[in-house]
Structures are given as C-alpha cells and as structure tokens.
N, C-alpha and C positions, 0 to 999 in steps of 0.2 A: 458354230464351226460347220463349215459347208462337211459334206460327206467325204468328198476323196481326200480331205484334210485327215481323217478318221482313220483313213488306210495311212497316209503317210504317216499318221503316230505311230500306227502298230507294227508299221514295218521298220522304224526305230525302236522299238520296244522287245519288237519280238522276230527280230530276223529269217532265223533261221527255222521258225515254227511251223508246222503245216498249216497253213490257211484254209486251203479248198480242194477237196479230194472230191474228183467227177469222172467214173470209170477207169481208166488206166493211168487219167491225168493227174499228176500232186503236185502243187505249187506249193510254196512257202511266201512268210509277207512278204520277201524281198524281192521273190518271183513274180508274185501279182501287183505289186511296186511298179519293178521294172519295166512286166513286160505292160501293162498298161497305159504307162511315159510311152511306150513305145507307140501304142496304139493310138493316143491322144495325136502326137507328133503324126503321125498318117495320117489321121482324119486332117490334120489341118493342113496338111502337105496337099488333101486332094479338096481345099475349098472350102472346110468348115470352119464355122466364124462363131462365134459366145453366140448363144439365143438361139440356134438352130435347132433344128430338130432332128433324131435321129429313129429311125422307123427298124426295131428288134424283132428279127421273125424266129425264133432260136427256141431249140431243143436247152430243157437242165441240162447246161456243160460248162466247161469251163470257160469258152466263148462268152457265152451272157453275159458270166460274173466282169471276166475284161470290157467287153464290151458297154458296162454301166459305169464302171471307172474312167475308160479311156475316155466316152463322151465326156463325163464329170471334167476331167481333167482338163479339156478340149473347149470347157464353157459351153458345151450342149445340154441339150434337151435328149435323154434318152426315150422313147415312146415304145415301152415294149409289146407286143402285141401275142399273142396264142398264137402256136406256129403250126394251126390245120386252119388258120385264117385262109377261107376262101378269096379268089382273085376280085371278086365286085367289091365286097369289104375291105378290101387292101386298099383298092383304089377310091373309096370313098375316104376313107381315112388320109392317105396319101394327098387327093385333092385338099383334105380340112387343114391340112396341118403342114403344107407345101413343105412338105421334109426334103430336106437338102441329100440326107443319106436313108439308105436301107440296108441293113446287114439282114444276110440270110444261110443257109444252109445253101449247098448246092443241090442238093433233092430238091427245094423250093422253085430252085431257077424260073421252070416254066411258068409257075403261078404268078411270082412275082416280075416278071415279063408279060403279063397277059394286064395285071393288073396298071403296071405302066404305060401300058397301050391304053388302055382306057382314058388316059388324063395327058393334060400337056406339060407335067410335072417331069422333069427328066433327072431323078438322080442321082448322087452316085449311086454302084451299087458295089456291094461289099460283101464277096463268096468265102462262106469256110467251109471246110473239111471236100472240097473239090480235089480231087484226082491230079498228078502230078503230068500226065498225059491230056485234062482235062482242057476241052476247046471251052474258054467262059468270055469271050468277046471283048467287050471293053469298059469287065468289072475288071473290078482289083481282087485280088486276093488277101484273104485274112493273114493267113499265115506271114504274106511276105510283107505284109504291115507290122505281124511282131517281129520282124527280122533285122528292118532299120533302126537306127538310134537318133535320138534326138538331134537335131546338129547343138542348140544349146537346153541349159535347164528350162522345163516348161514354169511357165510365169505361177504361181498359187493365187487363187484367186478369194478374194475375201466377203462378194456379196451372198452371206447366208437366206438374201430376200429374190434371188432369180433361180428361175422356175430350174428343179430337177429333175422332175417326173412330169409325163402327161399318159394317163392310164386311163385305157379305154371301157366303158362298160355298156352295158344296155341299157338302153332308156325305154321309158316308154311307150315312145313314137316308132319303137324298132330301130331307131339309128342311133349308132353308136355315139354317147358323150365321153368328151374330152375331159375328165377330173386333173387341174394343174394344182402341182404341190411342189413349192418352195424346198429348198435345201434346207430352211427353219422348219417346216410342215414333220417334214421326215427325222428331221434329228427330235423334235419333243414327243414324238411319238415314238420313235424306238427308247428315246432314254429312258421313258417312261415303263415300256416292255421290261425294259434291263433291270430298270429297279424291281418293280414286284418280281421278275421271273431271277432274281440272284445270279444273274448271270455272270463269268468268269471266266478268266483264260482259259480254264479247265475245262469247259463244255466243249462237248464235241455234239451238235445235231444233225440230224440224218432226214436231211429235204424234199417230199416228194411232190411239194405244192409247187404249181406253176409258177417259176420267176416272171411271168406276165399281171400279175394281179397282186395287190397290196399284200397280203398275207405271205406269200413266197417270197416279196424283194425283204421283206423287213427281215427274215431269218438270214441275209446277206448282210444286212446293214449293222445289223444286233452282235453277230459274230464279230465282223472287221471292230466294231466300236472295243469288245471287249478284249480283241486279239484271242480269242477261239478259232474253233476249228468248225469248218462245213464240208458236211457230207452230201452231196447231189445224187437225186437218183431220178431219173427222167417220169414215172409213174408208179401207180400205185397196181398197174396189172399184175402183179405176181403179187400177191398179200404174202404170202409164205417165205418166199425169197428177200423180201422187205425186210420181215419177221430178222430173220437169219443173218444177214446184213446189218439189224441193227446192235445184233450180239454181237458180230464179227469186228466192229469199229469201236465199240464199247459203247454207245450214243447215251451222251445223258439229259438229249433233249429232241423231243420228237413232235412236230406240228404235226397235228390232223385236222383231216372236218368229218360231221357224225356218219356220214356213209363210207369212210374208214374203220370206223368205229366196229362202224356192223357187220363189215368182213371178220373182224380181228375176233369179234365178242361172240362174232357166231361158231369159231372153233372150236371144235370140242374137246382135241387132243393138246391145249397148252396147259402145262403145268403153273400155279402158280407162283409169282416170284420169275419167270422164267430169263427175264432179263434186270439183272440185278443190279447193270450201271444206269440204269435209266430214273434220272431223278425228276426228269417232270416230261408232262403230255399236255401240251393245249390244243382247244378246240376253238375253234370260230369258224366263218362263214354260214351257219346256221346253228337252230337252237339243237341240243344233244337231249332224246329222249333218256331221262331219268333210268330206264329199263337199263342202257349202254353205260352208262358211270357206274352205275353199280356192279356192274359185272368187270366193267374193268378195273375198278378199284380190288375183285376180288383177284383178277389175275396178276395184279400189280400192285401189293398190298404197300409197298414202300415207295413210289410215285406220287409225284403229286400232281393232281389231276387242276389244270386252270381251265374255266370256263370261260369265254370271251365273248365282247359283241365287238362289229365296227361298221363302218362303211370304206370303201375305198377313199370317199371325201373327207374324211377324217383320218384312215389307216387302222386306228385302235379308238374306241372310248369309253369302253366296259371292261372288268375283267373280276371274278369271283375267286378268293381267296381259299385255295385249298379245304383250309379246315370249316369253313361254312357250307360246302358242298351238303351234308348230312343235314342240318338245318333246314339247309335254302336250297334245294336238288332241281326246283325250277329258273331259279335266280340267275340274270348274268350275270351280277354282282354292283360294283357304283364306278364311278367315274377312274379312270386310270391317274396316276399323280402328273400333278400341273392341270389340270382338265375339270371340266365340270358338264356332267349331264343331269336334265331332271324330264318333268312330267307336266304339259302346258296343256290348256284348253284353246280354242280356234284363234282365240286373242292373244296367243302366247304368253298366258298368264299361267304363272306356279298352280298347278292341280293340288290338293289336299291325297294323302294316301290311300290308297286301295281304288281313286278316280283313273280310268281310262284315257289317256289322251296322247297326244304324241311328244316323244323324245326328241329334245333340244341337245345339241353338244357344244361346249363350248370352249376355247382355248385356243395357244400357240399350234394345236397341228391341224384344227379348221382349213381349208382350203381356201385359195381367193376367188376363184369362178371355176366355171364351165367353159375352155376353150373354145371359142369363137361365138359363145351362143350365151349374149347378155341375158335373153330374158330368161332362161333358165338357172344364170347365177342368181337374179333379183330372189326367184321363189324360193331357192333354198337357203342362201342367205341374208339374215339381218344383224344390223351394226350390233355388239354388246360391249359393257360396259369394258373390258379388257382385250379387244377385237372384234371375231366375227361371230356370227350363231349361226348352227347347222340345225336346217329344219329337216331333219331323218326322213318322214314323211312315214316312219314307225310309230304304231301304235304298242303301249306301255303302260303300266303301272308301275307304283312304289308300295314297299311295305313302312310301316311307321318306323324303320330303323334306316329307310333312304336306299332298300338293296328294290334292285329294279328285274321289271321282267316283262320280256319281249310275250306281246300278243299276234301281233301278226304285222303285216304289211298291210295299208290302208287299203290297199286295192285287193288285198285277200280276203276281206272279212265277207263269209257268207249270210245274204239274206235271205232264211227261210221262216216261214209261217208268225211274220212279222219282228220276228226275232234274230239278231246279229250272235255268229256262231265266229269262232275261233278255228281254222284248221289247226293249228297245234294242238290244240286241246284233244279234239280228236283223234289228234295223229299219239301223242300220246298214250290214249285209251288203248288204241290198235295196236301199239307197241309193248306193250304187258300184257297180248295174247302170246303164249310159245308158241311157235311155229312160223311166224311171222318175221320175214327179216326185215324188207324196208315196208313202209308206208306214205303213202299222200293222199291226201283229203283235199275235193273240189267240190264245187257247187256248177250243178247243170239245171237249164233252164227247166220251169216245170209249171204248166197252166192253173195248179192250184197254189201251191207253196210258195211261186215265185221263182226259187231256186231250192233243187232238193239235192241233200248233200249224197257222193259218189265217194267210197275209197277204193282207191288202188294199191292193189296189195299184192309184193313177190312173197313167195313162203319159201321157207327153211326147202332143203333138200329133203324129201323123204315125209314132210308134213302132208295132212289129207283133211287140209282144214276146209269147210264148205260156206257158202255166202252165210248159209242161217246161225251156223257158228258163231260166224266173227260178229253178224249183228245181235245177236243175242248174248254176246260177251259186252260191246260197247254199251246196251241197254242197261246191264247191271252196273256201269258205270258211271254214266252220262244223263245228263236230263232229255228226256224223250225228242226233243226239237234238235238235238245235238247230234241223234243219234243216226249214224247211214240208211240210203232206203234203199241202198244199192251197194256191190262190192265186185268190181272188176279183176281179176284175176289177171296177173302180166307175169310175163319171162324176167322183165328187167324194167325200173324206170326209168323216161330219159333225165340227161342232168344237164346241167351248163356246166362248161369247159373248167369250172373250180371244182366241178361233182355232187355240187349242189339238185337236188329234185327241183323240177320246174314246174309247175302248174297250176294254168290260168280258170279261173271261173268262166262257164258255160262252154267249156273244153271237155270232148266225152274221145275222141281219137287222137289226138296229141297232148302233153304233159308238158307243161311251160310257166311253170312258177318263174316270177321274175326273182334274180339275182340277186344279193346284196353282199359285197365282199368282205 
C-alpha cells in the first residue's frame, strides 16, 4: 500500500478525529484528506507530473505534513530538506535532483532565490504563511493552493515500487547524498515501528524531531497508518515548555535522541511519575549512555523506554525490547520484524559472537541506491537472498543470544599506542562522572601515540569539575590506552541539525562527528 493510501483509509475510518495538531492549527483525517486532494490538484495544475521531485524547505507545521501528502498524491517525489539549509546547499541539491518544485516558507524567500540564481534550474516555487499584502512575484501561494478544489477525483495510484522519499544526508566527501526509498521502503518499516511500539488509534505523540530526516517523517507515517493523533512542535529549545505540553496533550508517545535525554535527565525538580499518559519514549539517532536510561526510567517508572538503531538508508533496523534494557543497557537490541541484521567480517561473512565487524541489514525497507551517484549505491549495496543488503559501514558485535551492539563508526575508531579505542566506550566512562552533562571523545594527532585521545566535556550548571578529576575518574574505569590525555572544557557541543554530537578524529577546534540517522 503506497502511503497516501494509508491517509485515505484513516480518513474513512476516522473522520472526524484529530490527526495533526501544529500550534494553533488542528486538522481532522478528513481535513488532512481534503485539504491535501487539494494540494495534490495544485501541484499538478502548475506542471507536476508522477516522478518529480519536490524540494521541502519547511518549519514542523502543518504545511509539511500537507505538503508529503499532497506530493504523494500528485505521484511526486517529496525531498524534504532542514529548513536553515543554506543557499549554496539548496542549490547543489536543486542542481542534483532538477526539482520541478520548491515549497518554502516566506522568511526563506531570499535564500531560496539566491540558491536559484546559482543554477539554471527554474522552478516552481511554492510560498507559505506570506502576508496577505505580501509582494512574492511569480510564486504561488500555499494557501491559495488549499483553496481550489479538484475539478475531478485525483486518480489512486497503485505502484508501491516508485520512489517516495529522497532524504538528504552527509556523506563523506561533504556533499550531500541523495538516500531514495520506495513507498514499499517506508511502509515495512513503519509497519514494523507499529508492531513492536503497540501502536493504536489511541496514541497521541508529541514530535519535536525534524520532519526533514527519517526519524521525524516516520512519526507522521506511524500515526496516519494507525489513525492517531500527532502533535508538532518546531524544537526542542524550551525542554521545560516541551515538558508541560506534553502533560497538556496527554502524549503517550514521545521520540527523542540522547542529547534530549540529557536536558530532561539533568533536572532536578521533576517528580517521578510526572507524566503519567506517556507510555513509551524511543531513542535513536545515536547510542543513549546507560547513565540517561536509568535516570529516566526513574523519572518514568511506568514508560517504556525503546532503544533504537537505524540509518536513513534503511529508516529502522534495530530496536531493544523494553524489558531487556536491565539486562542489555548497552544493547540496540536485534533486527526489527520483517528485517534481518547481523555481524560480517571484510568478506561479508557471518562473524561468530562477541567478533567485531560490521552490520549488514537486510529486508523490504533496504533502499535501492544513492540518487544520481552509482558508484556509491554499488559499495553500500549487495544482492541478498530476499533483495538488497545494507553495508552500514557500522562497526558491531553480537552477544550469543544475537542482541547487538553498536561500537562506533568505522571512521571513528581511534588509533592510539597501537591499539584501537571505541569513542563510545569512553564517552560512557565520562558519562557516570556527576557533573557532566554531555560528552565527546576524539582522537588528535600526536608524534608518539599516533593519535592521543581528547574529551570534550559541558558540565552540569554549578559543577567545578577539573581535567585531573575527569581523568583520574576514566582511569578507574578504563584500560589505561583508553583513557584521555586531555579534557577540553566547552559552553556547548556543536551537533548536526538531528542534534546528534559531531566529531571528527584529528579535529582539536571544531566537533564534527559524522551523522547517522
């Protein structure tokens, strides 16, 4: 079943239900129905044809969620993108992906005018929440796209094998890839979310992850499939306000990633129990230090806490079963249902347990390439017996019971004094000092060692923790090669636009761990 088939069930099923509440706006299915028929009909009114692509520069609102439908509908290609995408990035993209459209905010305007200037790409462009006074040239308007009516019903289309997504992320080379995923890619991976996370018409979740990046679309997809309800909230800048808002809606499901975590876990004044509809909290886009589950399981004694891995090229492939958290508090946990991951050696051969090597995924929501750039599909995938195989490019273990656990990124592993170090490991140790709220561990170049390991460390408000401290904590922890020879002290670490820590080995003034969604 393609996706927007998914809204028109629920909008049969559940009419008159709130679907999507995003600041002052509240739609019902029938509303998000409707007015997306409408939007589909506009896009195609001004020129879009099935296959296209459609370039999302958009704030969490209820624009987005229309705007993935309406392309849906419309047989596009939606390409959402972070909407402080700078103009050279717009237009490198825009060049890759010759998008027919661009919807943007009207704050956007200039940028995404500068970025069209760049390229010979001309196209439409599609302005919301602009001023009713507003001079916007010869875009169109959002709004007066929901206004028209179809002249007839728009056609349902039935190939669940053409592309629904194309999501940008960083590559290696610093230019942006293209991850394309099928309308099949997206539905076996949320069905899959739906099944373990029990989801029901009765959930209400409260969103504050980027609708630009696999983790945020899925909490759109997940919803509409069950006929729930979504709650939007544009960022995670006000933790407090979050907080209170997610009493205020009752949420009984709430996505985060661990640098959420460490806002939440670092208060001091929440009572336990304090939000008593909230029945589960997943984490993904990085791994959650053990120190953050535990505290949050204490402020949330009746939540159930899901630990998750993915990539964007997959969406989901990991996901850890509440009541093993206690057991397996490192563990992502095993392959999500329908899917299979394990644990290869350089020949893509099955590793034996507790062997290092990198995770394979494999299944219906594999990806089919890298848009426009063959030889980067070839390295990540290879044929498997049941479709494609996703080479993560993640290093891994398994326990003899097949529960797995993220080591690092191949390109994060530090070499010091001939010995291969783990930043997580690390970053772990660092995080069962008190007074520490975030951490990152890097390796800087260094004429004896090779590479000698550096942490970077914000502290707690009011802590007066000093370098010899933290290393003489990690010491009692750590086998001496493991252990920092240095400890940077910062206000803040930077992150990528999911809020992930970034940072690169032989990096000592900017923090650039690569991504992984």
């Amino acid at each position: 079943m393609r996706i927007e088939a998914r809204l028109r069930d629920s909008a049969r099923r559940f009419g008159e239900k709130t679907a999507l509440v995003a600041g002052a706006v509240r739609l019902t299915y029938a509303d998000l129905d409707a007015q997306s028929d409408r939007l589909a009909a506009g896009l195609m009114r001004a020129g879009i044809r099935p296959g296209d692509r459609v370039l999302m520069v958009l704030d969490n609102g209820h624009e987005a969620v229309l705007s993935f439908f309406g392309a849906w509908k419309a047989g596009a290609v939606p390409c959402p993108l972070y909407p402080a995408i700078k103009a050279e990035k717009l237009s490198s993209i825009l060049g890759s992906t010759e998008a027919s459209a661009i919807v943007a905010q009207a704050r956007q305007r200039p940028m995404v005018d500068a970025a069209i200037a760049l390229t010979k790409i001309r196209p439409v462009l599609i302005v919301a929440q602009a001023g009713a006074g507003e001079e916007i040239g010869d875009a169109l308007r959002f709004e007066a796209l929901l206004a028209g009516e179809p002249k007839s019903p728009l056609r349902e289309r039935a190939n669940s094998e053409a592309l629904a997504l194309l999501i940008h992320t960083s590559g290696s080379t610093g230019r942006p890839k293209g991850v394309m995923l099928t309308h099949a890619n997206v539905a076996a991976a949320c069905d899959a979310i739906v099944s373990y996370l029990g989801n029901t018409a009765d959930d209400i979740v409260l969103n504050v992850l980027p609708l630009s990046f696999g983790y945020g679309i899925t909490q759109v997809v997940t919803m509409v499939t069950v006929g729930g309800t979504l709650v939007l909230e544009k960022s995670f800048a006000f933790p407090r306000k979050i907080l209170e808002r997610l009493g205020e809606v009752k949420a009984t499901g709430f996505p985060l990633v661990p640098p959420m975590a460490a806002l939440i876990t670092g208060m001091k004044d929440l009572a336990p129990g304090f939000l008593p509809h909230l029945r589960y909290i997943t984490s993904a886009a990085a791994a959650m230090p053990p120190a953050f589950t535990e505290r949050l399981q204490q402020l949330l004694p009746r939540t159930q806490l899901f630990l998750m891995y993915g990539q964007t090229e997959c969406l989901r492939a990991t996901y850890l079963p509440p009541e093993e958290i206690s057991r397996r508090p490192l563990s992502v946990g095993r392959a999500i249902p329908g899917g299979t991951a394990f644990v290869v050696d350089e020949d893509g051969r099955p590793l034996p347990p507790g062997t290092i090597g990198e995770l394979v995924v494999e299944g219906p929501h594999v990806m089919p390439g890298y848009w426009g750039d063959g030889l980067a599909s070839v390295r990540a995938l290879s044929p498997a017996a049941d479709g494609r195989r996703l080479h993560t490019g993640d290093l891994f273990r398994a326990d003899a019971d097949g529960f797995l656990y993220f080591i690092s990124r191949r390109d994060d592993i530090i070499k010091t004094r001939g010995e291969k170090v783990s930043p997580q490991e690390v970053e772990r140790a660092l995080y069962a000092l008190p007074g520490i709220r975030e951490a990152a561990v890097g390796g800087i170049d260094d004429p004896v060692f090779g590479q000698a390991i550096r942490a970077y460390v914000v502290l707690e408000d009011g802590a007066t923790l000093t370098e010899r401290e933290i290393i003489r904590h990690c010491a009692a922890l750590l086998e001496d090669y493991m252990v920092p020879k240095s400890v940077e002290f910062r206000d803040a670490l930077p992150r990528t636009t999911t809020g992930k820590i970034r940072l690169g080995a032989g990096e000592t003034s900017e923090i650039i761990r690569e991504n992984v969604a």
